[in-house]
PyMOL Python script that loads the backbone (N, CA, C, O; Angstrom):
from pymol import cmd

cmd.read_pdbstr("""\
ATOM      1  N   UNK A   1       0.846  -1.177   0.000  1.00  0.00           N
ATOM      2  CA  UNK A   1       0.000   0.000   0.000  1.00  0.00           C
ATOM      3  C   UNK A   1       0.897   1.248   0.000  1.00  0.00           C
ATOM      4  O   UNK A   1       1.789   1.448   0.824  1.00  0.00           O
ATOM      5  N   UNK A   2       0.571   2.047  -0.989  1.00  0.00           N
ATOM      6  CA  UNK A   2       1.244   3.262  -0.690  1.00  0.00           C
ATOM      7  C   UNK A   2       0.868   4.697   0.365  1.00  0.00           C
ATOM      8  O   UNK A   2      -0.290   5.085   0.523  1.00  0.00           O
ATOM      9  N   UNK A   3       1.774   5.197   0.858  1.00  0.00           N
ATOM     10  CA  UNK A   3       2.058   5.978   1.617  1.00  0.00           C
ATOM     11  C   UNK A   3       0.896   7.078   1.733  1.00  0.00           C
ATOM     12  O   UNK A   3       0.713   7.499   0.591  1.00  0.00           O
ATOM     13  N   UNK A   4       0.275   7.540   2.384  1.00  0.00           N
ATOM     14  CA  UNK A   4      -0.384   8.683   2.153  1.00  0.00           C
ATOM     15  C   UNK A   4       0.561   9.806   2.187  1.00  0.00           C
ATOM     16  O   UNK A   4       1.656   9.939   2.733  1.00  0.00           O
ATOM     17  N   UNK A   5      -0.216  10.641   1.396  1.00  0.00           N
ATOM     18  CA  UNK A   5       0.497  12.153   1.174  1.00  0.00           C
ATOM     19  C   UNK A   5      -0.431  13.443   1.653  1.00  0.00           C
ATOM     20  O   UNK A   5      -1.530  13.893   1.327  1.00  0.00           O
ATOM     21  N   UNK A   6       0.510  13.761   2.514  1.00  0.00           N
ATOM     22  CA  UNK A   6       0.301  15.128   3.403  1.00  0.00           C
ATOM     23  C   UNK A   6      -0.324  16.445   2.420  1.00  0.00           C
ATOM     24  O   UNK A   6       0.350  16.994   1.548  1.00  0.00           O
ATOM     25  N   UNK A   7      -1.623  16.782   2.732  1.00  0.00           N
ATOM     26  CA  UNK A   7      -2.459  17.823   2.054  1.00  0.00           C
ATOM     27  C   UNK A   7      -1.092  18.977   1.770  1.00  0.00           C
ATOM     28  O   UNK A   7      -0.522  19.170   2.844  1.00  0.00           O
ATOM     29  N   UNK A   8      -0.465  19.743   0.656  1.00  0.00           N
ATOM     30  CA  UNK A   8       0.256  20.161   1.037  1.00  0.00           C
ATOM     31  C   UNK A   8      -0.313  21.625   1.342  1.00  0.00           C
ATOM     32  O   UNK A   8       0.467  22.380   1.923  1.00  0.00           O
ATOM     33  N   UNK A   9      -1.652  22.140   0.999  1.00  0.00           N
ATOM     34  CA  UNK A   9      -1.616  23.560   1.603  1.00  0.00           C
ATOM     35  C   UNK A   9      -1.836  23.738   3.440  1.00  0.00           C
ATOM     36  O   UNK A   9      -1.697  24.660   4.243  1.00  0.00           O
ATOM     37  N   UNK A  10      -2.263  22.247   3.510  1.00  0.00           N
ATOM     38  CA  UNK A  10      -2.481  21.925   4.840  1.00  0.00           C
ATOM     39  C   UNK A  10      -1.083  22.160   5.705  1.00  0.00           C
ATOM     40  O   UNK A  10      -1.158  22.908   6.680  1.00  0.00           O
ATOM     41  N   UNK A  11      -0.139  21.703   5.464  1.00  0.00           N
ATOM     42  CA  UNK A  11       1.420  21.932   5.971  1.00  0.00           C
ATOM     43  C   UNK A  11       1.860  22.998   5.671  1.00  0.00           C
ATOM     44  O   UNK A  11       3.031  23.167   6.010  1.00  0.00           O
ATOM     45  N   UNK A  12       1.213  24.094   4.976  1.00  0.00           N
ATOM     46  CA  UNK A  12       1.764  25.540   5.057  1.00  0.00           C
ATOM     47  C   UNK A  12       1.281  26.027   6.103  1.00  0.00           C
ATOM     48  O   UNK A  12       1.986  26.730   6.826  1.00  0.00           O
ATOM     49  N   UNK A  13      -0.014  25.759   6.405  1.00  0.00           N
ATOM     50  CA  UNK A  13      -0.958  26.689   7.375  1.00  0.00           C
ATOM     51  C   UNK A  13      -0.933  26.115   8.766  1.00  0.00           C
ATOM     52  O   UNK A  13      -1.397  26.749   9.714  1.00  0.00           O
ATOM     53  N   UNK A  14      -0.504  25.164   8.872  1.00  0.00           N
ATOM     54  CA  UNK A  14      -0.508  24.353  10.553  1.00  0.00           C
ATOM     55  C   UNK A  14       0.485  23.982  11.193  1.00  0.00           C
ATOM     56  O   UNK A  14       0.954  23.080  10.499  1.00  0.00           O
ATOM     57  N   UNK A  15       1.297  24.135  12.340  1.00  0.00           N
ATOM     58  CA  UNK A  15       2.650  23.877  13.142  1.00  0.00           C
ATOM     59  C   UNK A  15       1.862  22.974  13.922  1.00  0.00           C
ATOM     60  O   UNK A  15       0.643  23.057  14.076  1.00  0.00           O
ATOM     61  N   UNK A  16       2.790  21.915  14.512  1.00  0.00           N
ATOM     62  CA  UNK A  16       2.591  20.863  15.630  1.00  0.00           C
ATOM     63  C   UNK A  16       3.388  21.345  16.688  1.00  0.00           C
ATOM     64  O   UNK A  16       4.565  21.451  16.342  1.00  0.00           O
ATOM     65  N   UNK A  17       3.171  21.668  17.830  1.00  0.00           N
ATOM     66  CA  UNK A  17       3.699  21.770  18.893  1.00  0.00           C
ATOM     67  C   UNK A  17       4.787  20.230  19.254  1.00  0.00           C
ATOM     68  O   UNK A  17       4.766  19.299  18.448  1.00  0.00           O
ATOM     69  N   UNK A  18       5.408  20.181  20.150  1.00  0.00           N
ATOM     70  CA  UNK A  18       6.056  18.901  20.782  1.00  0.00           C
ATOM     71  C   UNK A  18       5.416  18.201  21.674  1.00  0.00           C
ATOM     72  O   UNK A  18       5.887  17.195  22.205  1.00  0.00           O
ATOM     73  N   UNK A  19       3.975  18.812  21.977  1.00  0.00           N
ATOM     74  CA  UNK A  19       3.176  18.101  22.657  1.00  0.00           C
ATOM     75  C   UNK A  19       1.886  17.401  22.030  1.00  0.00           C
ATOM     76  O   UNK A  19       1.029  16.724  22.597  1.00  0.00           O
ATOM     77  N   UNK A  20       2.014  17.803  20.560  1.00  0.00           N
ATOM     78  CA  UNK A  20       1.127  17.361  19.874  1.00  0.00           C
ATOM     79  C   UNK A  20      -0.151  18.483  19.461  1.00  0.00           C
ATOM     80  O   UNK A  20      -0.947  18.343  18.532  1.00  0.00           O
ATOM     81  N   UNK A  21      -0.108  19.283  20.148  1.00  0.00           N
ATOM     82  CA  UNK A  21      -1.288  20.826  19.590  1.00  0.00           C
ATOM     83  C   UNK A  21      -1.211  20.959  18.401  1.00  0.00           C
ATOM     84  O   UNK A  21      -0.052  20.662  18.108  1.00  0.00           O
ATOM     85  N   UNK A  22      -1.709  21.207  17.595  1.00  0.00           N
ATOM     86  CA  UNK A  22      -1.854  21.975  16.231  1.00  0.00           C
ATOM     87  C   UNK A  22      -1.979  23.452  16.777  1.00  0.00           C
ATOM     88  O   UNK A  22      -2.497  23.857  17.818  1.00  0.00           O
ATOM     89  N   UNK A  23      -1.232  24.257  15.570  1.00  0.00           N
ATOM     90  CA  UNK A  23      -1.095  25.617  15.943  1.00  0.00           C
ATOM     91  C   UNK A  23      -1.548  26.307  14.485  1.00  0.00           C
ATOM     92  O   UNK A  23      -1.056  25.804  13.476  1.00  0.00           O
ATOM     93  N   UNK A  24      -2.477  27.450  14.331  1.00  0.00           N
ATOM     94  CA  UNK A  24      -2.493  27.972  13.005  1.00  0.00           C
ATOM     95  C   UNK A  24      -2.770  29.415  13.125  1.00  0.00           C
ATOM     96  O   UNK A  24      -2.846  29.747  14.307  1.00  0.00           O
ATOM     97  N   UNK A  25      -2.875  29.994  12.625  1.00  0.00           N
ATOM     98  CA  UNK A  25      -2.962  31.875  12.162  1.00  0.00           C
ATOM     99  C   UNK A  25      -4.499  31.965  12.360  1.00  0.00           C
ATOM    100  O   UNK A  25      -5.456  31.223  12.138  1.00  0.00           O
ATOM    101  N   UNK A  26      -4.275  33.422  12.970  1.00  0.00           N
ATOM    102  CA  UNK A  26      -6.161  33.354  12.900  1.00  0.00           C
ATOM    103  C   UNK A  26      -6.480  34.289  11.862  1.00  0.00           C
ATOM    104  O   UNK A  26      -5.737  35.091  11.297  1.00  0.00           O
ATOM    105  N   UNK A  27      -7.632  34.075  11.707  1.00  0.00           N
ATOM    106  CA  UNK A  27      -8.360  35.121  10.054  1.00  0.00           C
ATOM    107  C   UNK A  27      -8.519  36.604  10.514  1.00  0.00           C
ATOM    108  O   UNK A  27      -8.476  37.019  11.672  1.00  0.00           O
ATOM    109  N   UNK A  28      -8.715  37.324   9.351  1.00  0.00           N
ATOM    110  CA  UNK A  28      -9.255  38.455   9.455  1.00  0.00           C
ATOM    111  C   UNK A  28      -8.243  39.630   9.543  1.00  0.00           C
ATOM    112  O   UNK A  28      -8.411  40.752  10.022  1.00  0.00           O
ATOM    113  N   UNK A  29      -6.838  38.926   8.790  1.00  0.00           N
ATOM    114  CA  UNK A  29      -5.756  39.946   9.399  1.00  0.00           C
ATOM    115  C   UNK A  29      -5.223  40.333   7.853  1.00  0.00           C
ATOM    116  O   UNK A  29      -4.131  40.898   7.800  1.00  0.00           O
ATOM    117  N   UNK A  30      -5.876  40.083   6.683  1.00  0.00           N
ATOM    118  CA  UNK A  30      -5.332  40.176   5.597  1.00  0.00           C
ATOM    119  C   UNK A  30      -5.566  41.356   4.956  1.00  0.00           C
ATOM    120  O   UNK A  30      -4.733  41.881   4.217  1.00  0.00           O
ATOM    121  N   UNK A  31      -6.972  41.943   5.260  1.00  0.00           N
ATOM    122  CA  UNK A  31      -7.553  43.229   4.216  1.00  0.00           C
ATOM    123  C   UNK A  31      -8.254  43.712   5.127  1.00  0.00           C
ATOM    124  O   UNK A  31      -8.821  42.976   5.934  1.00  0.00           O
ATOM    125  N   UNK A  32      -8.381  45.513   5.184  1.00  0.00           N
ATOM    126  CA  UNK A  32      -9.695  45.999   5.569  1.00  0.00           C
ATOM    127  C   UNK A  32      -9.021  46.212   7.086  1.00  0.00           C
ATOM    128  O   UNK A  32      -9.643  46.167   8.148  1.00  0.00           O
ATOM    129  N   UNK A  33      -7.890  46.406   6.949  1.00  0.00           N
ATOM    130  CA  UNK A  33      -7.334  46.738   8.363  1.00  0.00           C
ATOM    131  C   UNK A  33      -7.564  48.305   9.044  1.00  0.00           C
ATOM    132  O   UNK A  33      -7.089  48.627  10.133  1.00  0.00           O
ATOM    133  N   UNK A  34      -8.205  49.005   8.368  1.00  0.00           N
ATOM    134  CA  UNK A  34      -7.892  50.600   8.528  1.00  0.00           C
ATOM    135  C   UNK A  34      -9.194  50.780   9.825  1.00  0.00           C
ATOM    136  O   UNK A  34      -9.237  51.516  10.811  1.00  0.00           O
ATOM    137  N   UNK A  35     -10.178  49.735   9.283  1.00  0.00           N
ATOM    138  CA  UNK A  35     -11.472  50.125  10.587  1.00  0.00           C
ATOM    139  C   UNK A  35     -10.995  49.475  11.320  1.00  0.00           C
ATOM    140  O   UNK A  35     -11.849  49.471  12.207  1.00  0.00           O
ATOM    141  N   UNK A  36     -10.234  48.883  11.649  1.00  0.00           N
ATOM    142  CA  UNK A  36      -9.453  47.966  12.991  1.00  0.00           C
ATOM    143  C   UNK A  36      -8.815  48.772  13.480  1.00  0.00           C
ATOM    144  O   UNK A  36      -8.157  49.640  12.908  1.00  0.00           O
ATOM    145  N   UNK A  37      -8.999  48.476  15.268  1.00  0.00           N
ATOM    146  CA  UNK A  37      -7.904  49.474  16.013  1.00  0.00           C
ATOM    147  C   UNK A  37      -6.385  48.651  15.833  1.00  0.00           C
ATOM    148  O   UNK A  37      -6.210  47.693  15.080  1.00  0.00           O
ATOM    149  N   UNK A  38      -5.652  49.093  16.456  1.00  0.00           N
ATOM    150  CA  UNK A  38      -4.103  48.603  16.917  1.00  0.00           C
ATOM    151  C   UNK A  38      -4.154  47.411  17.614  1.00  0.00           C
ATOM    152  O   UNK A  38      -3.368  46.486  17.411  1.00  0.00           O
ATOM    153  N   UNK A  39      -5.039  47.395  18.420  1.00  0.00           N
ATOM    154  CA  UNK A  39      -5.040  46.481  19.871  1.00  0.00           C
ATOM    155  C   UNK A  39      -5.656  45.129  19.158  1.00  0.00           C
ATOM    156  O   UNK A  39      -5.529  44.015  19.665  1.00  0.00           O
ATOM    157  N   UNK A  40      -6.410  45.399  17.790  1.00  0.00           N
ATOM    158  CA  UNK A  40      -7.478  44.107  17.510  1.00  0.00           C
ATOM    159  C   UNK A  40      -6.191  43.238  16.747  1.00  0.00           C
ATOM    160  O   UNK A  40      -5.797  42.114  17.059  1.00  0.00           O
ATOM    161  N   UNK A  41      -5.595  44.250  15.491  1.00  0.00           N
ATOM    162  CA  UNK A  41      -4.450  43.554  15.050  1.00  0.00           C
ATOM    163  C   UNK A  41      -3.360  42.775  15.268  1.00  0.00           C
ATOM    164  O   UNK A  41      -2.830  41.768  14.798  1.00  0.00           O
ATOM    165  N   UNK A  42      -3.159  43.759  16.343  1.00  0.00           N
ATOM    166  CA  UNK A  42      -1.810  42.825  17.175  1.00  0.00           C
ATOM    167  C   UNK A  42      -1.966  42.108  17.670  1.00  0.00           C
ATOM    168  O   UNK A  42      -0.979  41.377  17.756  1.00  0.00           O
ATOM    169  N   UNK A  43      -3.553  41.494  18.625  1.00  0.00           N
ATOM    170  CA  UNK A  43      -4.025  40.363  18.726  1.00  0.00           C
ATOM    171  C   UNK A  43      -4.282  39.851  17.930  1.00  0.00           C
ATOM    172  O   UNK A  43      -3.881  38.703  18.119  1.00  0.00           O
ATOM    173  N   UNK A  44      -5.002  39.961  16.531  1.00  0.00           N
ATOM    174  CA  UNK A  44      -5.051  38.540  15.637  1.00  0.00           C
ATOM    175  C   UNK A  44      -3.588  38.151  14.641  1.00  0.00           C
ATOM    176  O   UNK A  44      -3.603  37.443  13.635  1.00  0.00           O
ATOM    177  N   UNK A  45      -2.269  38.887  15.294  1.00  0.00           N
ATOM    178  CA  UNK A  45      -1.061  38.107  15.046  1.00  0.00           C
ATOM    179  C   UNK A  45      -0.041  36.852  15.661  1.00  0.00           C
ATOM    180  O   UNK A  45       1.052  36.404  15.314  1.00  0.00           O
ATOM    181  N   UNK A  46      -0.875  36.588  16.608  1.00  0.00           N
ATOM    182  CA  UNK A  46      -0.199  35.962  17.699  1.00  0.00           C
ATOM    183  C   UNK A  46      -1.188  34.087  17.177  1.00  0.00           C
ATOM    184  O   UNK A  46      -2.391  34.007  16.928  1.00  0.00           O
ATOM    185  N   UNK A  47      -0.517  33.293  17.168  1.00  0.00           N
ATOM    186  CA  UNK A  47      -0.860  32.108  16.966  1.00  0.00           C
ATOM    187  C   UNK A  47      -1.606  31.293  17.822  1.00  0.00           C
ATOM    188  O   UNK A  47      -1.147  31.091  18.946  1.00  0.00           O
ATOM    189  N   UNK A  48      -3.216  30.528  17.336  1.00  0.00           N
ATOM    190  CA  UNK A  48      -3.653  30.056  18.426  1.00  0.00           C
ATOM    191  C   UNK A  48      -3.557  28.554  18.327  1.00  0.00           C
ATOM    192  O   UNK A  48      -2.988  28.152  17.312  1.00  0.00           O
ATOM    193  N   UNK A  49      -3.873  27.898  18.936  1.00  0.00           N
ATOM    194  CA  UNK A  49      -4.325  26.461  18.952  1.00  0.00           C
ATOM    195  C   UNK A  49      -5.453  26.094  17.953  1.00  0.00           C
ATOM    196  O   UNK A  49      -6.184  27.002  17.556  1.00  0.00           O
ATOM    197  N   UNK A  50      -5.689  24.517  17.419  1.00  0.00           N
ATOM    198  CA  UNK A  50      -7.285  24.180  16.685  1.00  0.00           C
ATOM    199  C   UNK A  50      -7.979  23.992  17.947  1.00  0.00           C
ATOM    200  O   UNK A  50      -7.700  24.044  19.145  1.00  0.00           O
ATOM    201  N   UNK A  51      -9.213  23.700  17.059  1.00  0.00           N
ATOM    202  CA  UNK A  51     -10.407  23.451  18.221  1.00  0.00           C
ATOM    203  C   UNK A  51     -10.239  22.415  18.107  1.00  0.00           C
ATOM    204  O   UNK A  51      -9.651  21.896  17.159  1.00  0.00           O
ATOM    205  N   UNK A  52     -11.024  21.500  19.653  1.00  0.00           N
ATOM    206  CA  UNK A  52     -11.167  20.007  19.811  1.00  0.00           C
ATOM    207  C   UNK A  52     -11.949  19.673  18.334  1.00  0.00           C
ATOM    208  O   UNK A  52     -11.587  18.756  17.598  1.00  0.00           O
ATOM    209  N   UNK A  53     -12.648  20.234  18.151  1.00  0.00           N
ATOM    210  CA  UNK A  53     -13.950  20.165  17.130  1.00  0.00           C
ATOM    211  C   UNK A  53     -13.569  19.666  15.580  1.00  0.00           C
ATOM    212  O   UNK A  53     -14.087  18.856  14.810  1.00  0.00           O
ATOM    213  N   UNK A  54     -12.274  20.649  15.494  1.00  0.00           N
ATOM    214  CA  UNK A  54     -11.327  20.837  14.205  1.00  0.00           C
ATOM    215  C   UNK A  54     -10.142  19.383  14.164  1.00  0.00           C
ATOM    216  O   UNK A  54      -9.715  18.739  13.206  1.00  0.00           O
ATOM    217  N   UNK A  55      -9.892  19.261  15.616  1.00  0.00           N
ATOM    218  CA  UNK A  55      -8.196  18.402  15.343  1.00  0.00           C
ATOM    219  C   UNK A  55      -8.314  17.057  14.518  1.00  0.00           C
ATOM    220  O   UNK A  55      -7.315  16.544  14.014  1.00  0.00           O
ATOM    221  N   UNK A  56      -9.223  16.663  14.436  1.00  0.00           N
ATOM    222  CA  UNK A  56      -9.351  15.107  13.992  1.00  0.00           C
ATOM    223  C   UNK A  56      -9.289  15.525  12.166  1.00  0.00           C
ATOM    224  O   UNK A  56      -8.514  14.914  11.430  1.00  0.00           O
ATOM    225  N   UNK A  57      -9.840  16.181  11.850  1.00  0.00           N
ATOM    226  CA  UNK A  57      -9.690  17.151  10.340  1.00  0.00           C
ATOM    227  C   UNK A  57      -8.452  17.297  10.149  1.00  0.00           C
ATOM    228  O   UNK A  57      -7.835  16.607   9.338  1.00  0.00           O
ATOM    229  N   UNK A  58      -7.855  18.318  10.947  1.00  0.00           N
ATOM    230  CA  UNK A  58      -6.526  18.347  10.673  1.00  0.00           C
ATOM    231  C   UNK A  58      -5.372  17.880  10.724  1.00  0.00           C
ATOM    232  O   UNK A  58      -4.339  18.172  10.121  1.00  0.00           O
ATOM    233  N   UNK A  59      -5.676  16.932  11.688  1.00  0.00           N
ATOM    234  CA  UNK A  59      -4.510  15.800  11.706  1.00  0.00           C
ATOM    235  C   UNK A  59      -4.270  14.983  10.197  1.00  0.00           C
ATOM    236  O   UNK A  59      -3.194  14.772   9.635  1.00  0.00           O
ATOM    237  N   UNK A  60      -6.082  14.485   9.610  1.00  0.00           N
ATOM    238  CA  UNK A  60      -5.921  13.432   8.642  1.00  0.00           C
ATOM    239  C   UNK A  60      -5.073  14.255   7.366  1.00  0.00           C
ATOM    240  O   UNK A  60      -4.302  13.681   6.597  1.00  0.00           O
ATOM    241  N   UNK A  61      -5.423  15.830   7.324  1.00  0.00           N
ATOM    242  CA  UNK A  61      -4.644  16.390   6.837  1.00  0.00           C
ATOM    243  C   UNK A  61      -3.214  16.322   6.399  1.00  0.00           C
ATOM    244  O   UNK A  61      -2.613  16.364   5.325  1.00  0.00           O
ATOM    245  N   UNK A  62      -2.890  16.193   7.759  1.00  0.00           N
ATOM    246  CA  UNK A  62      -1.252  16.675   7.965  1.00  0.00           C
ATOM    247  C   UNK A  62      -0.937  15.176   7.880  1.00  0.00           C
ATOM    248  O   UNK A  62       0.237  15.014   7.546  1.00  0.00           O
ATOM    249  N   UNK A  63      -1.691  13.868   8.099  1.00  0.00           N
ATOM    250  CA  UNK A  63      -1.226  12.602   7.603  1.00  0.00           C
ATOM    251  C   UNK A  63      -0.791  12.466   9.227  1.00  0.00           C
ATOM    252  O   UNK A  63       0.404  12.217   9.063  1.00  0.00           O
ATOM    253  N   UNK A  64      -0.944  12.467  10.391  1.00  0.00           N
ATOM    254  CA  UNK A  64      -0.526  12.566  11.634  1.00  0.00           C
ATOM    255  C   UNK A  64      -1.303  11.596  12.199  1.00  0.00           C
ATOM    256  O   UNK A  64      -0.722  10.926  13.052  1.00  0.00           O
ATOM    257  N   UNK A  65      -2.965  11.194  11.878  1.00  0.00           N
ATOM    258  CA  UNK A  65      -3.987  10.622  12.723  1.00  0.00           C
ATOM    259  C   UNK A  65      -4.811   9.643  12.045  1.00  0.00           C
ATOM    260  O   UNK A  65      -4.545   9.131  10.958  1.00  0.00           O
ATOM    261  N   UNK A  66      -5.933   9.394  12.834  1.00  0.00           N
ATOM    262  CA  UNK A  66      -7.009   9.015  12.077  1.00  0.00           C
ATOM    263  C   UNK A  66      -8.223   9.985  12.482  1.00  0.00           C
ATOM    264  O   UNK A  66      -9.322   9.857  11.942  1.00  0.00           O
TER     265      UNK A  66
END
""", "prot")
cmd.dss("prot")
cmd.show_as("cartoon", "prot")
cmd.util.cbc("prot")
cmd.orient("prot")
């Protein structure tokens, strides 16, 4: 059987922690920044965790799970 292959836009957008977390960018930081204060931006630069909801998705993604 051959190997599965890792989604590759999936491995641009997601880091694994060493504990196993998935880590990704949050939205809303690309366009349309001018009605945004300072304080909203610089918070949606900082990297969060997936949701419980999300990880099983993104693992099969990244070829990591089931």
């Amino acid at each position: 059987m051959p190997k599965m292959k890792t989604c590759s836009s999936a491995k641009k957008r997601f880091k694994v922690t060493p504990s196993g977390k998935i880590k990704r960018a949050q939205a809303f930081k690309n366009h349309i920044l001018t009605k945004k204060t300072t304080k909203q931006k610089r918070g949606l630069t900082k990297m969060v965790t997936v949701s419980d909801a999300d990880m099983s998705k993104v693992k099969i993604l990244l070829g990591i799970g089931k």
